[in-house]
PLY file of the C-alpha trace (Angstrom):
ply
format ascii 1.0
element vertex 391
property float x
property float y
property float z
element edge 390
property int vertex1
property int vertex2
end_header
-16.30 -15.78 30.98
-14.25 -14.46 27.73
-11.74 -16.94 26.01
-8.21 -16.19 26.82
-6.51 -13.10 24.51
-3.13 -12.96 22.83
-1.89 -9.69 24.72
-0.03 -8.63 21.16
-3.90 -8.55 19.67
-5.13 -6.64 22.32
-1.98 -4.05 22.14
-3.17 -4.03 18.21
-5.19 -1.26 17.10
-8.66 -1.82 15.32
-8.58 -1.68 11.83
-8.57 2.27 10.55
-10.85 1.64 7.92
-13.56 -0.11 9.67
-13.05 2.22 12.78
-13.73 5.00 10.42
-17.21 3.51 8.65
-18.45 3.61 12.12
-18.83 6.89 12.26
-21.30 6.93 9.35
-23.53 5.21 11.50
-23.82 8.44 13.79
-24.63 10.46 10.38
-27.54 11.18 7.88
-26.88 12.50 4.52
-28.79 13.92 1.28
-29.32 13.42 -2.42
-28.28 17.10 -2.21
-25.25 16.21 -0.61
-24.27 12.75 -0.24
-21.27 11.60 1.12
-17.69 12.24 -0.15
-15.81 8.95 1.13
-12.17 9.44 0.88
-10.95 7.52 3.31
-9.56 4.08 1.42
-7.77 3.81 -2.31
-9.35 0.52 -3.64
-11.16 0.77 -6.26
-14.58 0.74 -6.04
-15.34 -0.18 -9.70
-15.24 -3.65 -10.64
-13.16 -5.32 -13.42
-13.21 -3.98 -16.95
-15.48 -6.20 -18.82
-12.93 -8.23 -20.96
-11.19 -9.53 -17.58
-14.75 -9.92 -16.05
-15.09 -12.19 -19.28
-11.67 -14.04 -18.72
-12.58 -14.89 -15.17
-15.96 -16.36 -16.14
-14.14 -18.23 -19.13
-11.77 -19.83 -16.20
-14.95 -20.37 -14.24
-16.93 -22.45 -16.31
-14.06 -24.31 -18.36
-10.81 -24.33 -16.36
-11.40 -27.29 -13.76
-7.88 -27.02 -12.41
-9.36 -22.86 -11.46
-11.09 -24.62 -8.67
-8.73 -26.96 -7.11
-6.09 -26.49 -5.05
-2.59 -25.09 -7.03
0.86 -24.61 -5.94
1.23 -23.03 -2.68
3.41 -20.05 -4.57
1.44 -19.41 -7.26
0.76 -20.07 -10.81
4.03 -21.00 -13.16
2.64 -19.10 -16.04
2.07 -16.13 -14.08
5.79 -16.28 -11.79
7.32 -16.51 -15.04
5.04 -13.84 -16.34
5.80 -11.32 -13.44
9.94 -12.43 -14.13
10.11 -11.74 -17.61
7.75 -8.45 -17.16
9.62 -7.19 -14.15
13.46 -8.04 -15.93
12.36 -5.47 -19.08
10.62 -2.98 -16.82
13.50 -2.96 -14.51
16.32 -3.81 -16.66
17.44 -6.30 -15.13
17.30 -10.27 -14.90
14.85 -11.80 -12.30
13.92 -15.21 -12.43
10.16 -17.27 -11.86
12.15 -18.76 -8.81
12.35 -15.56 -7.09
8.34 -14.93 -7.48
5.83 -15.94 -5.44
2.05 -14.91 -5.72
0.11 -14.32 -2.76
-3.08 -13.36 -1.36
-2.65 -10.10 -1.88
-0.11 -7.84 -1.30
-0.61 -7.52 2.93
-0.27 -11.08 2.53
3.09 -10.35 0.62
4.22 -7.97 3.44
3.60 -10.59 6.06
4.79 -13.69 4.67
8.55 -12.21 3.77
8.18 -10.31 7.48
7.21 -14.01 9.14
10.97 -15.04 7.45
12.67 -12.36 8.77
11.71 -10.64 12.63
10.65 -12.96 15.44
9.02 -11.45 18.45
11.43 -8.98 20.12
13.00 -8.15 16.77
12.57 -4.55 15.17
11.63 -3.36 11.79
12.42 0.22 10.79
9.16 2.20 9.45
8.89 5.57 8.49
6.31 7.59 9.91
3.56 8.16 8.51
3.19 4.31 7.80
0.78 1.96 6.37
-1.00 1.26 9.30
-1.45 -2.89 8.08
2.50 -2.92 8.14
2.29 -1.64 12.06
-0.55 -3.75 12.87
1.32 -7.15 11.60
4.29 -6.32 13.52
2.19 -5.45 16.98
0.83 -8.62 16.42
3.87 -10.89 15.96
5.66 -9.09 19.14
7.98 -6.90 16.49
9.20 -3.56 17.66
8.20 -0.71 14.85
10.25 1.66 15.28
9.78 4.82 14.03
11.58 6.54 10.94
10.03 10.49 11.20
9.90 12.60 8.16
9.88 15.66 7.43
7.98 18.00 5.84
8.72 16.57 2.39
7.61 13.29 4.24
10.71 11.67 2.85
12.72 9.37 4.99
15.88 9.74 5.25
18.90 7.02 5.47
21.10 8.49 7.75
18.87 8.58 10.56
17.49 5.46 9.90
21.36 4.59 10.12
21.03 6.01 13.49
17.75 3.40 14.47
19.05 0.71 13.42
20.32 -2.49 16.28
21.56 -5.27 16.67
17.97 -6.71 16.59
16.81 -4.88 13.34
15.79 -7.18 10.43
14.54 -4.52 8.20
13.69 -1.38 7.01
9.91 -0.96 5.26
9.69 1.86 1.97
6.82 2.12 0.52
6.98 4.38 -3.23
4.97 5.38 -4.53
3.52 6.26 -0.81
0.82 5.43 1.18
-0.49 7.23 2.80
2.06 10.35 1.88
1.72 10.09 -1.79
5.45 10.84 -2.08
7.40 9.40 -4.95
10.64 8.46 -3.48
13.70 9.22 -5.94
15.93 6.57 -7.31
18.53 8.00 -5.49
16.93 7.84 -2.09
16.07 4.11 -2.80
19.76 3.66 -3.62
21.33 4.96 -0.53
18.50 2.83 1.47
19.45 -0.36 -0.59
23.30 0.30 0.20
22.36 1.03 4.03
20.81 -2.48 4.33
23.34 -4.22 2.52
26.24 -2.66 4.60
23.81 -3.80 8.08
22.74 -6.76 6.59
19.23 -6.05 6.74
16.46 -6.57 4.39
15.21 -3.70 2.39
11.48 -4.48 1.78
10.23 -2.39 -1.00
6.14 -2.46 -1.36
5.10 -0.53 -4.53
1.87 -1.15 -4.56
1.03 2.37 -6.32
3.68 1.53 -9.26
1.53 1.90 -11.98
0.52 4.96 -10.82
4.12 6.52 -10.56
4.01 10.12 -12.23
7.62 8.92 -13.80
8.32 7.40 -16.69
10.57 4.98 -16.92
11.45 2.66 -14.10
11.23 4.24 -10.63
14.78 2.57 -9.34
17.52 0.60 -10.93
17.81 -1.90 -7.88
17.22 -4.98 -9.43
19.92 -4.49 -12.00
22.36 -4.72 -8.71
23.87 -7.92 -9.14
23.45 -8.77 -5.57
20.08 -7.59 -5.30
18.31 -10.81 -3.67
20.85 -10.75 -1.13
19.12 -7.37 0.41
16.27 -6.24 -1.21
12.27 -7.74 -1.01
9.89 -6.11 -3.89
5.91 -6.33 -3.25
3.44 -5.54 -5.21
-0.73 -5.67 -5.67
-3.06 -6.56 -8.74
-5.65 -4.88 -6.65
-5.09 -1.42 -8.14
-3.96 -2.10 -11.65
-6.43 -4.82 -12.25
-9.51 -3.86 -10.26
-9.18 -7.39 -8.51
-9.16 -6.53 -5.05
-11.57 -9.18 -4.15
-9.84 -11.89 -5.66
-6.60 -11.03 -3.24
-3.55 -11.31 -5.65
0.00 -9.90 -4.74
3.44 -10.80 -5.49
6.70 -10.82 -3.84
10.07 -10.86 -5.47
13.25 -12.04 -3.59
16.08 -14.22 -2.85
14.51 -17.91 -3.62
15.83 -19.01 -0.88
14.19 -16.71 1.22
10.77 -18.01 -1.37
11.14 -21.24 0.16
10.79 -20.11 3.73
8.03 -18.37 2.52
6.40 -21.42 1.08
6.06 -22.91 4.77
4.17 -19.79 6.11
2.03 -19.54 2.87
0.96 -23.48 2.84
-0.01 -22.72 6.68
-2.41 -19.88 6.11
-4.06 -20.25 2.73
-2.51 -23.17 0.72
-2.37 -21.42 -2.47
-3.41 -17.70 -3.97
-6.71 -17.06 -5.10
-7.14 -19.70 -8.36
-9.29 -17.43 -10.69
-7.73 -14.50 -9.30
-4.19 -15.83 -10.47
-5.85 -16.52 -14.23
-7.19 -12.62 -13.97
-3.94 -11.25 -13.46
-2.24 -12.94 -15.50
-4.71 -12.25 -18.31
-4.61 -8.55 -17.19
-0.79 -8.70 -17.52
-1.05 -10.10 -21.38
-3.98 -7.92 -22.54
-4.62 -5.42 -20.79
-1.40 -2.80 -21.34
-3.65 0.14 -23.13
-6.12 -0.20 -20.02
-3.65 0.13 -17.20
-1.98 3.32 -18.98
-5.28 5.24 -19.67
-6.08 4.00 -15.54
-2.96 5.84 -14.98
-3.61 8.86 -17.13
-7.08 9.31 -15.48
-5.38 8.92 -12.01
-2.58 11.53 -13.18
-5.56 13.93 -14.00
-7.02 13.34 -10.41
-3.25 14.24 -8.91
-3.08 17.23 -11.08
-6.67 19.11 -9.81
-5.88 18.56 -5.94
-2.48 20.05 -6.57
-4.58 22.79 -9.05
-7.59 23.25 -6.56
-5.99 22.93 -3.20
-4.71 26.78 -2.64
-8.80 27.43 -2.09
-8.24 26.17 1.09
-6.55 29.05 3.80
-4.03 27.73 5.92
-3.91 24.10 4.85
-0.53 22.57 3.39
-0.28 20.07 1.01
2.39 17.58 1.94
2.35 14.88 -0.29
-0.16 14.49 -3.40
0.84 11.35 -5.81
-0.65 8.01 -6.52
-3.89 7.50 -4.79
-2.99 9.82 -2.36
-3.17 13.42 -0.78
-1.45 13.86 2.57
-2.65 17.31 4.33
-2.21 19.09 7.22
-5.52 20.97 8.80
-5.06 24.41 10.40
-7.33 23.67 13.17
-7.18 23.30 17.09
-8.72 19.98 17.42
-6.55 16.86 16.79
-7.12 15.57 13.32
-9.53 12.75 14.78
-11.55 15.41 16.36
-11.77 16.99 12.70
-12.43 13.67 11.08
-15.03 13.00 12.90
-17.01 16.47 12.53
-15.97 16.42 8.53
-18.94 13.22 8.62
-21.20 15.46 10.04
-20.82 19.46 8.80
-19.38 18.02 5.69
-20.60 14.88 4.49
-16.62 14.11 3.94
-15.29 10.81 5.52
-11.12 10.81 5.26
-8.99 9.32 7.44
-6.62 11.41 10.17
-3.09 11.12 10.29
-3.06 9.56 13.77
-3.99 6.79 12.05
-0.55 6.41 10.72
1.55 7.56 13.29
2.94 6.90 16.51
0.43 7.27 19.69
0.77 10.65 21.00
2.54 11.89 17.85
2.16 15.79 17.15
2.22 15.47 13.86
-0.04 13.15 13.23
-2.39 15.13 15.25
-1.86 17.80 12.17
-2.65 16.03 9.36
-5.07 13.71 7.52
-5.04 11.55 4.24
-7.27 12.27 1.33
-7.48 9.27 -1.01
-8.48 10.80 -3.88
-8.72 7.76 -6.59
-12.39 7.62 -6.31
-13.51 10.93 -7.38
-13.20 12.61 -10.40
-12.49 16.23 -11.07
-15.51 17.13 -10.56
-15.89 15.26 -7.45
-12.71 16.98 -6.34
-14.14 20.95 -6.75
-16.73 19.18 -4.44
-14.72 18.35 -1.63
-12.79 21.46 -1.79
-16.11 23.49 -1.86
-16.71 21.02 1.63
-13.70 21.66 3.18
-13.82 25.72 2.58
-16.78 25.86 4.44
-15.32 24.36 7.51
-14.83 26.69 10.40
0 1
1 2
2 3
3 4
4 5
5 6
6 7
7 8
8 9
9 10
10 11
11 12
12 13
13 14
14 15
15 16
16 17
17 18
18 19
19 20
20 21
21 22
22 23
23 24
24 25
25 26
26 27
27 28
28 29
29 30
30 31
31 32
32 33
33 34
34 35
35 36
36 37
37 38
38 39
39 40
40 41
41 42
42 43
43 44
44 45
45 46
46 47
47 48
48 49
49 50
50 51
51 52
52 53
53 54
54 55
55 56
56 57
57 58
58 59
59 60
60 61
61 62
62 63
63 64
64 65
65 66
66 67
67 68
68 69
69 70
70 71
71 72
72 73
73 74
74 75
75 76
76 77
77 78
78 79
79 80
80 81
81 82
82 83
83 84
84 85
85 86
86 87
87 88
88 89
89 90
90 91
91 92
92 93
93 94
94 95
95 96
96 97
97 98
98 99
99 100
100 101
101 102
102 103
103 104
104 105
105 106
106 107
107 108
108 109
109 110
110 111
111 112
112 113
113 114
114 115
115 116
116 117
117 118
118 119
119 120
120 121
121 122
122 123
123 124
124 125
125 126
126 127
127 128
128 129
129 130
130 131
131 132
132 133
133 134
134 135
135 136
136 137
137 138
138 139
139 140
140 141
141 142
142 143
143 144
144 145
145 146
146 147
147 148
148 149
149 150
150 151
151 152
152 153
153 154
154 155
155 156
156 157
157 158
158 159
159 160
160 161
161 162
162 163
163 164
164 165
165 166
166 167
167 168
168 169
169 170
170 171
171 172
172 173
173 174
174 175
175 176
176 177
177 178
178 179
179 180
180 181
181 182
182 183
183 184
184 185
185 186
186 187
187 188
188 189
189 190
190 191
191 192
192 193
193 194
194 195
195 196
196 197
197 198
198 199
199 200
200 201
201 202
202 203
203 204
204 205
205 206
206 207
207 208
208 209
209 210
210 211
211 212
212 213
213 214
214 215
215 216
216 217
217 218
218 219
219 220
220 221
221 222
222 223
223 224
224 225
225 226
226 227
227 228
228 229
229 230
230 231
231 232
232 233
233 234
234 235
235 236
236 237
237 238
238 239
239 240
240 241
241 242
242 243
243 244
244 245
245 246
246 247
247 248
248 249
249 250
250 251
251 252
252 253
253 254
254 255
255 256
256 257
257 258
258 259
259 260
260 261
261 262
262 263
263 264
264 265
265 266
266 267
267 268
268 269
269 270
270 271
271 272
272 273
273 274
274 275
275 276
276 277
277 278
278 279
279 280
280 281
281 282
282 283
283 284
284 285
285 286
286 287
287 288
288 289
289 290
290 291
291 292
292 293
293 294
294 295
295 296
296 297
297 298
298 299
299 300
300 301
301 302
302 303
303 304
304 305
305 306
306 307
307 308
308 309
309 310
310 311
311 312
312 313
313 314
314 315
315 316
316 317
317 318
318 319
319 320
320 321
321 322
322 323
323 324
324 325
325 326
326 327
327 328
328 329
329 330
330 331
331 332
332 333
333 334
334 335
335 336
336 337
337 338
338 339
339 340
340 341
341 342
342 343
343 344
344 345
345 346
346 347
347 348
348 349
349 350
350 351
351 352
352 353
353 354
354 355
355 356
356 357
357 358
358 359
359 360
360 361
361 362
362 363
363 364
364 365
365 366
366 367
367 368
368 369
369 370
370 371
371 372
372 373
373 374
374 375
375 376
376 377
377 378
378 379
379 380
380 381
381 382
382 383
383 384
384 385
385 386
386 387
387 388
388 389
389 390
């Protein structure tokens, strides 16, 4: 006899990532080719040593780095994150309207906990982070789907068009995953003015910021005076920081909206991550140089997909920025079909775009994500060489 089951889990998909490891199981590879893994963006490296060294300083001398903290994170590091943020931004944003979380999926559903109750909806534009449609199948929230097109950029006037008297929010995420898409200023702008006219939240995750191919920063939202009133900005230290074992995010909004937070964060976990919290913020002080030569290096890896990627007859790119390449295949089988035989007759593991789409979805069935933060250049003229030789 099996213990009873939420019906929302069971409605949930299984976790991409882990779905698609299983398939290595059915697999053997060589030292004369081993296997390409594209299929997730964290980093696989650990710290660099001088934040390694910080963490183990906390470790053996900070006693307060193993207790329990406050439930929204370090002072020193909200009031980092505000006064990093305001200059970055241009704007003012204060320590009250930071909190630190376990990582930035915890971010996403802590703020969406505040806002959608089951039978709510929450606008997402398709191809989407599959952990943003798996939180809201679980909580009984209604995704509904925002289509792109073929620049995979959504646009506000039919999401203008989606939006009910049961909508609570609309989710961007820019840089993109898993499109790779940077999405303009401009575009951000119009979406920022569409929730504020609804009176919907605008939830902003950019994750991939220090990755942005831009210079300068990527929106001028926060310098809208009435800016908590609409918009929600997450973010990661997994990516910039290497730290994505020690689960650190962020989320910036209305304080009000912070202390509602507060009550869902003291449920789950209590507090962040205590070392991870002294990490980041360390990273945020020292560690300026490092970030911009991660982003150069990651710039490089952008540049030879977009360089190398005509090799391959009758694929399109679609989206190629941050970690991120988003493809579509020019073969019969759905993409999951072609995922699957990649492991095998290509020692390639990537994940297929029905993995971020709506069941049944014919574009999805088209295209796959190549997360391309792991491999270098050379690694790159690898997979190309892989893919060419698929028939």
């Amino acid at each position: 006899m099996s213990l009873p089951l939420n019906p929302n889990m069971a409605r949930t998909f299984l976790p991409p990532v882990m779905e698609a490891r299983r398939w290595l199981g059915e697999a053997r590879f060589t030292p004369e080719r081993p296997l390409i893994n594209v299929s997730q963006a964290a980093p696989v490296d650990p710290p660099p040593l001088p934040l390694r060294q910080a963490l183990a300083e906390a470790a053996l001398n900070d006693p307060e780095a193993h207790l329990y903290g406050p439930v929204l994170g370090l002072p020193d590091l909200r009031e980092e994150i505000a006064t990093q943020w305001s200059a970055a931004y241009g704007a003012e944003i204060a320590p009250a309207q930071v909190a630190i979380t376990s990582g930035c999926n915890q971010a996403f559903v802590a703020i969406m906990a505040t806002l959608a109750a089951a039978g709510d909806e929450v606008i997402l534009p398709s191809p989407w982070y599959f952990n943003h449609k798996m939180w809201l199948d679980m909580q009984g929230v209604a995704a509904v789907p925002l289509p792109t097109g073929p620049d995979l950029l959504p646009d506000p006037d039919r999401a203008a068009a989606l939006i009910t008297p049961r909508t609570k929010a609309i989710v961007l995420v820019s840089p993109n995953n898993p499109g790779g898409v940077e999405y303009p200023a401009t575009l951000l702008r119009a979406f920022f003015a569409l929730a504020q006219a609804r009176g919907i939240a605008l939830i902003l995750d950019e994750t991939y910021r220090d990755f942005d191919s831009r210079s300068g920063a990527p929106h001028d939202l926060f310098a809208d005076a009435g800016w908590a009133g609409t918009l929600v900005h997450l973010y990661s230290f997994s990516k910039a920081y290497r730290l994505t074992g020690h689960r650190v995010g962020a989320v910036v909004a209305h304080a009000a909206q912070l202390a509602e937070v507060e009550k869902f964060l003291d449920t789950v976990a209590i507090c962040p991550n205590q070392l991870g919290q002294r990490g980041a913020l360390w990273g945020m002080r020292n560690l300026g140089q490092w970030v911009a030569s991660e982003r150069a290096e990651i710039l490089d890896r952008r540049a030879a997909i977009t360089e190398g990627f005509p090799r391959l007859d009758g694929w399109k790119l679609l989206g190629c920025g941050a970690y991120f390449a988003y493809v579509e295949h020019p073969f019969a089988e759905s993409s999951v079909v072609l995922a699957r035989r990649m492991v095998h007759e290509a020692a390639v593991l990537m994940l297929p775009g029905t993995m971020f789409t709506p069941e049944g979805d014919a574009a999805g069935q088209r295209q796959l994500r190549i997360a391309f933060a792991n491999i270098d250049r050379g690694g790159i003229v690898q997979l190309f060489d892989r893919l060419a030789t698929l028939a």
